[in-house]
PDB file with one MODEL, atoms N, CA, C and O in Angstrom:
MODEL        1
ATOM      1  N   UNK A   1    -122.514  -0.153-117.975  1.00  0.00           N
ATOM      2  CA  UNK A   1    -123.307  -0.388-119.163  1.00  0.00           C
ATOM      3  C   UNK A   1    -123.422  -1.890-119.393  1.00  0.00           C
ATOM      4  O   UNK A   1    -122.455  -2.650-119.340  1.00  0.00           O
ATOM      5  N   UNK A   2    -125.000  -2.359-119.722  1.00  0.00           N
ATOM      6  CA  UNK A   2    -124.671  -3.772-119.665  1.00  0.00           C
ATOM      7  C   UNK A   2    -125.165  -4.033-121.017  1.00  0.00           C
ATOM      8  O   UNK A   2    -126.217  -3.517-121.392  1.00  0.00           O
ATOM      9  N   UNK A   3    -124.061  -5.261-122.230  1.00  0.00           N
ATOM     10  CA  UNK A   3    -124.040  -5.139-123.302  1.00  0.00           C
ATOM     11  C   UNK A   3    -123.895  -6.404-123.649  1.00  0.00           C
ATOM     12  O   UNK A   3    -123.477  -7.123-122.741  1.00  0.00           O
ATOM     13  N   UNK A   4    -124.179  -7.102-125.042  1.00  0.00           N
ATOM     14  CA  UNK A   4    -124.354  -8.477-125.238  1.00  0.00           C
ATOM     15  C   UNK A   4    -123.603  -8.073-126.602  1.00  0.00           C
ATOM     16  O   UNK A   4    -123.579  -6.866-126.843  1.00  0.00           O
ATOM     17  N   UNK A   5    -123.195  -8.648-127.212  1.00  0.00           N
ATOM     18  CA  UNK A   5    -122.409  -8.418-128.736  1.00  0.00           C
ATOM     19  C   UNK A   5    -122.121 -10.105-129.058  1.00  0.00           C
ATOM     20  O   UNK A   5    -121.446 -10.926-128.438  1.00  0.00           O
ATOM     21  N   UNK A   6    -122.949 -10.228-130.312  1.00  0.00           N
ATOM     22  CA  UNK A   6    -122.683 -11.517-131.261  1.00  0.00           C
ATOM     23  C   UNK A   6    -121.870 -11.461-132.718  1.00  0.00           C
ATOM     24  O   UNK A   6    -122.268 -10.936-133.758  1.00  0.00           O
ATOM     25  N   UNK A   7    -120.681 -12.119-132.494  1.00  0.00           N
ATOM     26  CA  UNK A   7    -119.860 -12.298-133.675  1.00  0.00           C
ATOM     27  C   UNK A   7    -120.346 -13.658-133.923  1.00  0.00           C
ATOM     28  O   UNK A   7    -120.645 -14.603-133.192  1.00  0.00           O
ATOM     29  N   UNK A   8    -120.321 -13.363-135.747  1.00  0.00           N
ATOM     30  CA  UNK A   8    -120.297 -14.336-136.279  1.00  0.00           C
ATOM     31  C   UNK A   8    -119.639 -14.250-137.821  1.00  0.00           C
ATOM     32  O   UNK A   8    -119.576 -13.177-138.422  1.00  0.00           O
ATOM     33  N   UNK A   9    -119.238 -15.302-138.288  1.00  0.00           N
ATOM     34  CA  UNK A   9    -119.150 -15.279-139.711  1.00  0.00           C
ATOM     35  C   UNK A   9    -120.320 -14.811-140.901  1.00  0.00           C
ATOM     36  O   UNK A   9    -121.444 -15.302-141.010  1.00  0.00           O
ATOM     37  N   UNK A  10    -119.783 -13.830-141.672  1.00  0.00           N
ATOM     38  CA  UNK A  10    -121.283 -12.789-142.346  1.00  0.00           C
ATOM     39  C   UNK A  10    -121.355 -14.081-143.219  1.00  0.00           C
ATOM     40  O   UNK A  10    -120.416 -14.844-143.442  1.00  0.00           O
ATOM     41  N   UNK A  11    -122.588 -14.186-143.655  1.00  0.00           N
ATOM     42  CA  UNK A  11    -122.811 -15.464-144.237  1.00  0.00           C
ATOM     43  C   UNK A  11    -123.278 -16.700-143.766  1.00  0.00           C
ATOM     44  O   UNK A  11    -123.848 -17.559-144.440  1.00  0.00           O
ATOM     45  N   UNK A  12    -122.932 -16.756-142.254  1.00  0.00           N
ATOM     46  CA  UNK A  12    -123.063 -17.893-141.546  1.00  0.00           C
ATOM     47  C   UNK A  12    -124.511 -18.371-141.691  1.00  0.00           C
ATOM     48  O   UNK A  12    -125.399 -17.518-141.685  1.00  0.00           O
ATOM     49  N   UNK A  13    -124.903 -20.014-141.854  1.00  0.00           N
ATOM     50  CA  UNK A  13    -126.208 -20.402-142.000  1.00  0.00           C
ATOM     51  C   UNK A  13    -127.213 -20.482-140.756  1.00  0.00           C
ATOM     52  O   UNK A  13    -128.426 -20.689-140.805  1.00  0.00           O
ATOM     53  N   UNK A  14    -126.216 -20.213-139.355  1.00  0.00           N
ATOM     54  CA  UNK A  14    -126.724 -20.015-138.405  1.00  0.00           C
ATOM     55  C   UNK A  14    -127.106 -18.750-138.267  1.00  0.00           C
ATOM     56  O   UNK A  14    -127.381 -18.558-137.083  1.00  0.00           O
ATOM     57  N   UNK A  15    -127.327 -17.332-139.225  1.00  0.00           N
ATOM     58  CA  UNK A  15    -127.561 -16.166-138.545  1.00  0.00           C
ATOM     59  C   UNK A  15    -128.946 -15.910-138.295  1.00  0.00           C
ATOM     60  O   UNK A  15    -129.068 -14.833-137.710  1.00  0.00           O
ATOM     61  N   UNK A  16    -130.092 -16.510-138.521  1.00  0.00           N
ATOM     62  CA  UNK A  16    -131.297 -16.006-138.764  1.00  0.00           C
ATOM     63  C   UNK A  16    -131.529 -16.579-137.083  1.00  0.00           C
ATOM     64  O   UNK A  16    -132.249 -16.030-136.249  1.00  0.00           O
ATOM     65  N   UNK A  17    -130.692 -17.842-136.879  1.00  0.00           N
ATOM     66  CA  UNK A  17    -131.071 -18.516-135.050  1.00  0.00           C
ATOM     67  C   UNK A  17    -130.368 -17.393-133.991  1.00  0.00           C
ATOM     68  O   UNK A  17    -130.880 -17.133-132.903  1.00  0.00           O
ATOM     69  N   UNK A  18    -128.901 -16.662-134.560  1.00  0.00           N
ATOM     70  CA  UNK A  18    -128.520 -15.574-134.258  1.00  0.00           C
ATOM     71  C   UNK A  18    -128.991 -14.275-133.935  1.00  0.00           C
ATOM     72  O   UNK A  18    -128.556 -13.669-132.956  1.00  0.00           O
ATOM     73  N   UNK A  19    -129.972 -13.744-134.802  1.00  0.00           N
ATOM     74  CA  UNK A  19    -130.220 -13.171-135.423  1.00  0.00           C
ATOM     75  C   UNK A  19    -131.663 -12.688-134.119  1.00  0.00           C
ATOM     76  O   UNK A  19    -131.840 -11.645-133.491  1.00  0.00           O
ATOM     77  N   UNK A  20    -132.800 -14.574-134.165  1.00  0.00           N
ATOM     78  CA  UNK A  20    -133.406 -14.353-133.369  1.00  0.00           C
ATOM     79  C   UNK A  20    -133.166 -14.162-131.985  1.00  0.00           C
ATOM     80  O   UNK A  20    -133.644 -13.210-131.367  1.00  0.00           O
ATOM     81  N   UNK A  21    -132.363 -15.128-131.416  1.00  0.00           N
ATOM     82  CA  UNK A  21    -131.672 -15.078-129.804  1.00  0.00           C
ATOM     83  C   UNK A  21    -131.454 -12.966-129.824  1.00  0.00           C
ATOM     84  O   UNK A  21    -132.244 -12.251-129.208  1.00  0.00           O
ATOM     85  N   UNK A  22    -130.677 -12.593-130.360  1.00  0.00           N
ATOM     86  CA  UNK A  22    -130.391 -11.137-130.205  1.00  0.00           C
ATOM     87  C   UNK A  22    -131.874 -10.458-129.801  1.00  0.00           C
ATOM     88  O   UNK A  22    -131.963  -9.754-128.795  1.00  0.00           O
ATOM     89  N   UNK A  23    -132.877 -10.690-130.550  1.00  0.00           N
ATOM     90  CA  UNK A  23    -134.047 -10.346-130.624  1.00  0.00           C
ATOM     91  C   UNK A  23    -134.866 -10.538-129.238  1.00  0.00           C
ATOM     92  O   UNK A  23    -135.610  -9.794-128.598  1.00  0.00           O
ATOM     93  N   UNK A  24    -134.309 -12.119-129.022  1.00  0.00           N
ATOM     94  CA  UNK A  24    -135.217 -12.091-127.530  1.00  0.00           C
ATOM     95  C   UNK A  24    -134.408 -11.533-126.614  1.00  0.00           C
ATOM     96  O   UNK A  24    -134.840 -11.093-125.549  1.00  0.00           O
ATOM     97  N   UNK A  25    -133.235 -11.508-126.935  1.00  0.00           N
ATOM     98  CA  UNK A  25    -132.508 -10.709-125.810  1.00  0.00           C
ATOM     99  C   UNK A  25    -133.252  -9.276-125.222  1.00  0.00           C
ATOM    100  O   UNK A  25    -133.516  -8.859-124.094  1.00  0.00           O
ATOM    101  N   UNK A  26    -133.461  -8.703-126.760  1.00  0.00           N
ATOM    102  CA  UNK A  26    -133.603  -7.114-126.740  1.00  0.00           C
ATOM    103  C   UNK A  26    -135.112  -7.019-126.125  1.00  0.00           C
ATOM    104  O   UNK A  26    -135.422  -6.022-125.474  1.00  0.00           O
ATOM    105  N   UNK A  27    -136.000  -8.030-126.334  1.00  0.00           N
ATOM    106  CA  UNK A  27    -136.931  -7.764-125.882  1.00  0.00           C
ATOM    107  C   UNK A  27    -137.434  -8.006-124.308  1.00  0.00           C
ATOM    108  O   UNK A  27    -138.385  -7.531-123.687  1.00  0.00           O
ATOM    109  N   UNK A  28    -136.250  -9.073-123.882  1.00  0.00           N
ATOM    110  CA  UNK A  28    -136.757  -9.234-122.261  1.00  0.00           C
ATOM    111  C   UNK A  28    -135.602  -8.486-121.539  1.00  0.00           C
ATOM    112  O   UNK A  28    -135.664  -8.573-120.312  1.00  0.00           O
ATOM    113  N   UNK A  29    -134.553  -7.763-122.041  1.00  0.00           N
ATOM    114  CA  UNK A  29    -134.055  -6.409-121.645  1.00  0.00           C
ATOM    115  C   UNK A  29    -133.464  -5.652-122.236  1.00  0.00           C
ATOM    116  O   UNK A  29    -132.251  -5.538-122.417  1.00  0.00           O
ATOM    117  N   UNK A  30    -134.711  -4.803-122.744  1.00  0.00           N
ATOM    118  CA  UNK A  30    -134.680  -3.490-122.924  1.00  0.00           C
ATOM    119  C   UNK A  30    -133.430  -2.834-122.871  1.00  0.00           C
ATOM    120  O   UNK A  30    -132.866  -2.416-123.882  1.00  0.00           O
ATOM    121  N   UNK A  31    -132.941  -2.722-121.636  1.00  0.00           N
ATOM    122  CA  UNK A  31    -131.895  -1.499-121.086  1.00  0.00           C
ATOM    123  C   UNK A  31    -130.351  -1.758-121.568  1.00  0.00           C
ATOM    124  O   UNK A  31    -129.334  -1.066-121.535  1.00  0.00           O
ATOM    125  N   UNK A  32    -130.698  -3.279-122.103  1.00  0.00           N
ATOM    126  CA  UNK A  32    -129.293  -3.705-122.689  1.00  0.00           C
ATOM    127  C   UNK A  32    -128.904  -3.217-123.825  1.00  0.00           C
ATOM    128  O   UNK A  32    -129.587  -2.959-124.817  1.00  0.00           O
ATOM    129  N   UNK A  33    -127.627  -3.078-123.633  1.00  0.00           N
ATOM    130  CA  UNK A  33    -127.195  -3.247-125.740  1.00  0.00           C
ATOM    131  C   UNK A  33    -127.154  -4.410-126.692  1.00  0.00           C
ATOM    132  O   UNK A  33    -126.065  -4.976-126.598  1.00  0.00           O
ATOM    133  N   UNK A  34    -127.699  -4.792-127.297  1.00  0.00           N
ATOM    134  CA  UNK A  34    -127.098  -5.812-127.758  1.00  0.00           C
ATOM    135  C   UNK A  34    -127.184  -5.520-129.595  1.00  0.00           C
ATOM    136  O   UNK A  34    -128.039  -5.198-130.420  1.00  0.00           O
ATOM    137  N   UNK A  35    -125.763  -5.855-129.565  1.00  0.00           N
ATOM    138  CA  UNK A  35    -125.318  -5.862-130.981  1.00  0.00           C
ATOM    139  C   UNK A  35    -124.675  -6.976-131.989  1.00  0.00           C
ATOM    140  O   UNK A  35    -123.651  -7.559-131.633  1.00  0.00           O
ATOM    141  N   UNK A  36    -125.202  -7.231-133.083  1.00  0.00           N
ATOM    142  CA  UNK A  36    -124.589  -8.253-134.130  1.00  0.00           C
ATOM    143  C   UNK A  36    -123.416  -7.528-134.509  1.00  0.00           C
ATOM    144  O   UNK A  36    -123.208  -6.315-134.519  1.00  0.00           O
ATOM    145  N   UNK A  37    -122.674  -8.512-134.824  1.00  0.00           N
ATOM    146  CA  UNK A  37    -121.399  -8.457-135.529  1.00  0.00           C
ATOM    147  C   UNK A  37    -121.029  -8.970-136.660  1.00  0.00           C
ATOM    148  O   UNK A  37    -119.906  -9.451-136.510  1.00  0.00           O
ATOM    149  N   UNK A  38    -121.461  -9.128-137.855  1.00  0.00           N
ATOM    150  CA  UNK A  38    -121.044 -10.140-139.176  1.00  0.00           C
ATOM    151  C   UNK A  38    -119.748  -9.860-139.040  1.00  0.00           C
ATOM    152  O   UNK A  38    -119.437  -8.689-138.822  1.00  0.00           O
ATOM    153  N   UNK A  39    -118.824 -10.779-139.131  1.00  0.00           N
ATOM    154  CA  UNK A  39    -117.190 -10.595-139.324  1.00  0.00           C
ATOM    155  C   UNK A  39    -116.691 -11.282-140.718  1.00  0.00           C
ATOM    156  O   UNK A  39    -116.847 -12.488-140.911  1.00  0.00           O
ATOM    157  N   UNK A  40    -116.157 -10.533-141.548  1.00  0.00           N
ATOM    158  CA  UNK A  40    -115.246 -11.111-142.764  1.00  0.00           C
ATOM    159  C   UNK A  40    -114.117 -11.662-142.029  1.00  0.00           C
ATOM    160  O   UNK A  40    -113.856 -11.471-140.841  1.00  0.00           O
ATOM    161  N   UNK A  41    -113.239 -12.636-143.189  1.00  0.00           N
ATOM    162  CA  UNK A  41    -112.602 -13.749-142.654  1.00  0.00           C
ATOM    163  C   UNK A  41    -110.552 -12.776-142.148  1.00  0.00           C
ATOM    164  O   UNK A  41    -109.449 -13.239-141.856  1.00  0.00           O
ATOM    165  N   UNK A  42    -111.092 -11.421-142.312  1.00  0.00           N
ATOM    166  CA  UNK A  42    -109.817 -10.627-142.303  1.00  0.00           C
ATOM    167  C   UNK A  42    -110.393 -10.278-140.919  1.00  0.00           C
ATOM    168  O   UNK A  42    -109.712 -10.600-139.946  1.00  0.00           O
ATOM    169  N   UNK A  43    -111.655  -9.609-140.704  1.00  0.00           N
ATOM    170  CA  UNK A  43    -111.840  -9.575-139.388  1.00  0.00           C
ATOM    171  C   UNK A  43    -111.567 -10.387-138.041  1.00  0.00           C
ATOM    172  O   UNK A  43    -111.013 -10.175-136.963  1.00  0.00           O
ATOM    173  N   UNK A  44    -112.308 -11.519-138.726  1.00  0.00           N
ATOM    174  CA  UNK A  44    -112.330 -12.405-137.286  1.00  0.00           C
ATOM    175  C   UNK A  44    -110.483 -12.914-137.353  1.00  0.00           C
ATOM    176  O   UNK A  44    -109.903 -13.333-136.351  1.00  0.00           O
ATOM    177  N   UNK A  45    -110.196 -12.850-137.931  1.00  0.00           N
ATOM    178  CA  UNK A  45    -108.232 -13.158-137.359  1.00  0.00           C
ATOM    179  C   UNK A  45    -108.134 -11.708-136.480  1.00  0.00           C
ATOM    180  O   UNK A  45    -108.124 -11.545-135.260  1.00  0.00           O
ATOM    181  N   UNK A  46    -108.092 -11.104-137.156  1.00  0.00           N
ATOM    182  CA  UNK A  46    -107.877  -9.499-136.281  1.00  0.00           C
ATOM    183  C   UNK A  46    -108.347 -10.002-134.977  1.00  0.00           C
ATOM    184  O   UNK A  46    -107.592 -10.460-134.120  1.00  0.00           O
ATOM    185  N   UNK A  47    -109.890  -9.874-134.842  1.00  0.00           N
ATOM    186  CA  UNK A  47    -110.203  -9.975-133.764  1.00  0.00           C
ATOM    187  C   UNK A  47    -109.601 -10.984-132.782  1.00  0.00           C
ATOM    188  O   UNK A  47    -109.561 -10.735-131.577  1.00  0.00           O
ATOM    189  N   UNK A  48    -109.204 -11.949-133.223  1.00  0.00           N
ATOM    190  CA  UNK A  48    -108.488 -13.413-132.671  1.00  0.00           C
ATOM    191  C   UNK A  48    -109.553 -14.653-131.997  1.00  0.00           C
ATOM    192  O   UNK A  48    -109.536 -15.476-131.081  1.00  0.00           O
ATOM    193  N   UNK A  49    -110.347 -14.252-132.956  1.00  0.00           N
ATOM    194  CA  UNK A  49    -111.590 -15.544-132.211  1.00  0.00           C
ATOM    195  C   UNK A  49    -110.758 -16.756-132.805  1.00  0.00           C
ATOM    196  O   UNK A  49    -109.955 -16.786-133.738  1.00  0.00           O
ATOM    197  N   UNK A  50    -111.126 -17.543-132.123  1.00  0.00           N
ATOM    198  CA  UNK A  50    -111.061 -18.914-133.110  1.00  0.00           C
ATOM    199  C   UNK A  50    -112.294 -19.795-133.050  1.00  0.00           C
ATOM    200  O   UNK A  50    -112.460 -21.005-133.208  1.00  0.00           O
ATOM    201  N   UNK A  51    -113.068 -18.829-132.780  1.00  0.00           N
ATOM    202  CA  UNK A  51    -114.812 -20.137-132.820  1.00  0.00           C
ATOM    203  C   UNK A  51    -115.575 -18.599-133.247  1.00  0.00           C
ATOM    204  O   UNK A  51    -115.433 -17.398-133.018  1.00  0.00           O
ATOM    205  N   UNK A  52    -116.402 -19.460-133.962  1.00  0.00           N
ATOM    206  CA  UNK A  52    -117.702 -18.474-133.747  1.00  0.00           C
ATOM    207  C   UNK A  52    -118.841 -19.225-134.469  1.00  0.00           C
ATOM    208  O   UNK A  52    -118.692 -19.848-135.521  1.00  0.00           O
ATOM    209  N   UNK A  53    -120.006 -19.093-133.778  1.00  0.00           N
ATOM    210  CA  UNK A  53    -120.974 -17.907-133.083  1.00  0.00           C
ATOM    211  C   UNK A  53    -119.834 -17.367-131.996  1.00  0.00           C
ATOM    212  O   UNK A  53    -119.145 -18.271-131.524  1.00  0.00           O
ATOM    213  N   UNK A  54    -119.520 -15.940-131.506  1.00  0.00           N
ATOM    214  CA  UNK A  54    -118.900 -15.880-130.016  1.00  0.00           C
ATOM    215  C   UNK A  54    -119.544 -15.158-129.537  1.00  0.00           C
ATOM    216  O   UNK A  54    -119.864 -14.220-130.267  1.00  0.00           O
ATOM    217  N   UNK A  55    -120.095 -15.141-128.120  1.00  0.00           N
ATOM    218  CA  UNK A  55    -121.059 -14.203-127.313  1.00  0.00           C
ATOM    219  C   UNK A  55    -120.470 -13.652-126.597  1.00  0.00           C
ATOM    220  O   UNK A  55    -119.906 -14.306-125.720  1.00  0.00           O
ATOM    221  N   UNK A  56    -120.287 -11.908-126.628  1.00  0.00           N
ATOM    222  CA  UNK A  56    -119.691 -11.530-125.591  1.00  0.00           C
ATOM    223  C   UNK A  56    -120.698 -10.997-124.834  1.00  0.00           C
ATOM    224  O   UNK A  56    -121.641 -10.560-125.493  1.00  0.00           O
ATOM    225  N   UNK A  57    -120.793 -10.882-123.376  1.00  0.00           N
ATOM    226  CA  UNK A  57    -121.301 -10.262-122.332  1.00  0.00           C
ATOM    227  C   UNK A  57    -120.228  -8.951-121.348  1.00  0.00           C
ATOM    228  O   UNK A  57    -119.074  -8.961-120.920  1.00  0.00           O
ATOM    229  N   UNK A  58    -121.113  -8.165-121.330  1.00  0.00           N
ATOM    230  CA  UNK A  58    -120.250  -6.650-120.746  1.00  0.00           C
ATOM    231  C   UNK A  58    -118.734  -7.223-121.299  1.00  0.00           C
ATOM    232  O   UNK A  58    -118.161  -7.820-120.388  1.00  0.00           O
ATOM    233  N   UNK A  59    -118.276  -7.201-122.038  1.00  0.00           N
ATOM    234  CA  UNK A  59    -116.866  -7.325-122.782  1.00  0.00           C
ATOM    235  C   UNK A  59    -116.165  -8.795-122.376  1.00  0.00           C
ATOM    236  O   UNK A  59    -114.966  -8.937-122.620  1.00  0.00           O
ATOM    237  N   UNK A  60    -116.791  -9.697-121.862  1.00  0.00           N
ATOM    238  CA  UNK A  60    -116.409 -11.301-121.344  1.00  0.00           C
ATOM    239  C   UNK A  60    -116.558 -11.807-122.426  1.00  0.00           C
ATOM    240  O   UNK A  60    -117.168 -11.116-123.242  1.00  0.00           O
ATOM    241  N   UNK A  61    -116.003 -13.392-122.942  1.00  0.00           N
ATOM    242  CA  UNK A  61    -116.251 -13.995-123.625  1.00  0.00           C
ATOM    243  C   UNK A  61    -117.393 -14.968-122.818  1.00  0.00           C
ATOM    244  O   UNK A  61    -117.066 -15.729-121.907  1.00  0.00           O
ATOM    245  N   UNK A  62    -118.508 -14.843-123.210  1.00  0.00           N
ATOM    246  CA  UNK A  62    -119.953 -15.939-122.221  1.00  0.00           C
ATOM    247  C   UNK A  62    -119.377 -17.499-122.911  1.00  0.00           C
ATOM    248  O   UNK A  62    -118.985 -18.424-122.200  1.00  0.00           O
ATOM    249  N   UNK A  63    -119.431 -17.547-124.507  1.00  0.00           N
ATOM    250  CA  UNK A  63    -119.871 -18.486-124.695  1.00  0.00           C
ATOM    251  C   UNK A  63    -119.919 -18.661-126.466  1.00  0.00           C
ATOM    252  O   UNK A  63    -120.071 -17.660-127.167  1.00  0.00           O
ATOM    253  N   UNK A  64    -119.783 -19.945-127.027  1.00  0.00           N
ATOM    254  CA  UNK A  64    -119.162 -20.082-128.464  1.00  0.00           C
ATOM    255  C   UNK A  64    -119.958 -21.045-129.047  1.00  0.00           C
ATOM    256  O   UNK A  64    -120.393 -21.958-128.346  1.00  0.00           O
ATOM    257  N   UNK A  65    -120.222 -20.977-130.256  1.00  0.00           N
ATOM    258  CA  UNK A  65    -121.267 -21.348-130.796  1.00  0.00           C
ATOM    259  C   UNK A  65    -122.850 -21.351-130.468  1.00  0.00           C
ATOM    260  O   UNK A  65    -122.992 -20.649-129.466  1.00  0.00           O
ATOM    261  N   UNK A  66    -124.119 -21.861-130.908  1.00  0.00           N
ATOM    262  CA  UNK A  66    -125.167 -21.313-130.883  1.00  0.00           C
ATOM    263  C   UNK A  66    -125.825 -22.236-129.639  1.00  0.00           C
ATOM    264  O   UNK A  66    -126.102 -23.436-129.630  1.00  0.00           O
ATOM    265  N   UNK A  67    -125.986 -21.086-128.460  1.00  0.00           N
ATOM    266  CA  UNK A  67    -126.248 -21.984-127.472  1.00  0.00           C
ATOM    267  C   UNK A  67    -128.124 -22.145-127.570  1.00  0.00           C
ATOM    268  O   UNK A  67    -128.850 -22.223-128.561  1.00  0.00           O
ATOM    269  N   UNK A  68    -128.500 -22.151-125.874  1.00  0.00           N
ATOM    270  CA  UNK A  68    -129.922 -22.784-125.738  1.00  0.00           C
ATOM    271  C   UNK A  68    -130.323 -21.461-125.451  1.00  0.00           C
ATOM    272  O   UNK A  68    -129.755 -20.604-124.775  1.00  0.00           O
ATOM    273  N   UNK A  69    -131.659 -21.419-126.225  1.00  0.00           N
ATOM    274  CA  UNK A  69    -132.074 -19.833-126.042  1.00  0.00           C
ATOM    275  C   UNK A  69    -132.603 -19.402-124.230  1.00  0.00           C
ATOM    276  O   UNK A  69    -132.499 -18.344-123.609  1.00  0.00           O
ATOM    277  N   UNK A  70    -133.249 -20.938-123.776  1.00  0.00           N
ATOM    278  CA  UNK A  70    -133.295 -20.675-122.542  1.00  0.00           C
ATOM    279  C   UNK A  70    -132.206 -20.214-121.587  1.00  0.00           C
ATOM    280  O   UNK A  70    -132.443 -19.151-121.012  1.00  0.00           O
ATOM    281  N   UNK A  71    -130.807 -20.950-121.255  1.00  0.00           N
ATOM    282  CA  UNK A  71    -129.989 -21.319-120.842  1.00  0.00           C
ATOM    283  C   UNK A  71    -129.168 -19.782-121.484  1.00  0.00           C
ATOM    284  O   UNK A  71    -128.158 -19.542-120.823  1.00  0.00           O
ATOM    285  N   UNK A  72    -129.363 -19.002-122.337  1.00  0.00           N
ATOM    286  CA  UNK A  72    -128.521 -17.260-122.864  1.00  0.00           C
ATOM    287  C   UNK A  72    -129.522 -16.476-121.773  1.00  0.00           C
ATOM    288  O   UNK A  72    -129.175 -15.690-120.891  1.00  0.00           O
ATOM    289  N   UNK A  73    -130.518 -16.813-122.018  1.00  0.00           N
ATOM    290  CA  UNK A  73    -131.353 -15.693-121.271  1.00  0.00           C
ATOM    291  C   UNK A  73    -131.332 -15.551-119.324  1.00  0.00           C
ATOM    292  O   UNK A  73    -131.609 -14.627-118.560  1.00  0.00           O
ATOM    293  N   UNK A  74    -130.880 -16.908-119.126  1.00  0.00           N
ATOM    294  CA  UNK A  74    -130.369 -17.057-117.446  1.00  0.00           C
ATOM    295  C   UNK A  74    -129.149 -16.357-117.773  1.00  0.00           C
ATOM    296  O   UNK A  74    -128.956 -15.181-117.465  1.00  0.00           O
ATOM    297  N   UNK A  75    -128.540 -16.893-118.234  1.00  0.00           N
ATOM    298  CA  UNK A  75    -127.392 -16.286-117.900  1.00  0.00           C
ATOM    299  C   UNK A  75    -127.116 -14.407-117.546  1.00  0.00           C
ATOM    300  O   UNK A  75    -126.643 -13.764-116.609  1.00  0.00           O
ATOM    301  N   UNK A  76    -127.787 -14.050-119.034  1.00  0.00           N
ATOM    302  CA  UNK A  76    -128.130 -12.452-119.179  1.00  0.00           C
ATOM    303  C   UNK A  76    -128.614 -11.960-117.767  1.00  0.00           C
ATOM    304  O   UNK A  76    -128.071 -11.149-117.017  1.00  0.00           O
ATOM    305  N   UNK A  77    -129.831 -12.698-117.597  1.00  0.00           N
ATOM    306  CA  UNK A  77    -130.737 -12.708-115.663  1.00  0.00           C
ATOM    307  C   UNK A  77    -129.545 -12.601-114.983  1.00  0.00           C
ATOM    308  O   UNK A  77    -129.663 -11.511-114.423  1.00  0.00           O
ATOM    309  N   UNK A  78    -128.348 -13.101-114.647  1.00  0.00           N
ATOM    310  CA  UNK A  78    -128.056 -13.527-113.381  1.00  0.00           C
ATOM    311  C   UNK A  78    -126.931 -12.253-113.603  1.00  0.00           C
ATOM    312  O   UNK A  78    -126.391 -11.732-112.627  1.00  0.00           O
ATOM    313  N   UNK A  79    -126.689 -11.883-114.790  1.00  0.00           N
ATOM    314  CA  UNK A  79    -125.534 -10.565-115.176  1.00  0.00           C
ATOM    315  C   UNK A  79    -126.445  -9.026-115.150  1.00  0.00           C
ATOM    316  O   UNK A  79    -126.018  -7.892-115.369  1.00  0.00           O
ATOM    317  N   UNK A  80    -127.585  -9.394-114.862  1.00  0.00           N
ATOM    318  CA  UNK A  80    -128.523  -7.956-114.878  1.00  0.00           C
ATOM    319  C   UNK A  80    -128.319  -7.770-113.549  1.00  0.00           C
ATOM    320  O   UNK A  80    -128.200  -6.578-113.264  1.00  0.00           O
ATOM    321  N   UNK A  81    -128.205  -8.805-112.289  1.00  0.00           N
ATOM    322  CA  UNK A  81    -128.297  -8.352-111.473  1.00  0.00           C
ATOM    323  C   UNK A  81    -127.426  -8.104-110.145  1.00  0.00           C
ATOM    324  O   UNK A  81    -127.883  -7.425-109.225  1.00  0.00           O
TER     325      UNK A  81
ENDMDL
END
């Protein structure tokens, strides 16, 4: 199963750039999952991030804070195939 999941802080002023990246994700593949995550500040300790934006790919940590929308979407490319 190939899956993209974005944590972030709910609230964060970056979610709408979040928000879109997810969007182009979903639209140049389809077959993926990709899911937001708003995390409260009880969550993200649980979880044990210590950065976020955090991008996970098929359950990897890709990558932390809000990267280049070009430069997410290679990456996604080179994990599709």
């Amino acid at each position: 199963m190939r899956r993209v999941d974005f944590y972030f802080h709910d609230r964060c002023l970056s979610q709408p750039s979040i928000l879109s990246l997810a969007k182009d994700i979903e639209a140049a593949y389809p077959a993926w999952i990709v899911t937001v995550h708003p995390l409260l500040e009880d969550e993200i300790k649980t979880m044990g991030f210590q950065t976020l934006l955090a991008i996970v790919i098929n359950g990897v940590p890709a990558a932390f804070g809000t990267p280049n929308r070009e430069w997410l979407l290679e990456i996604i490319r080179m994990c599709d195939q």
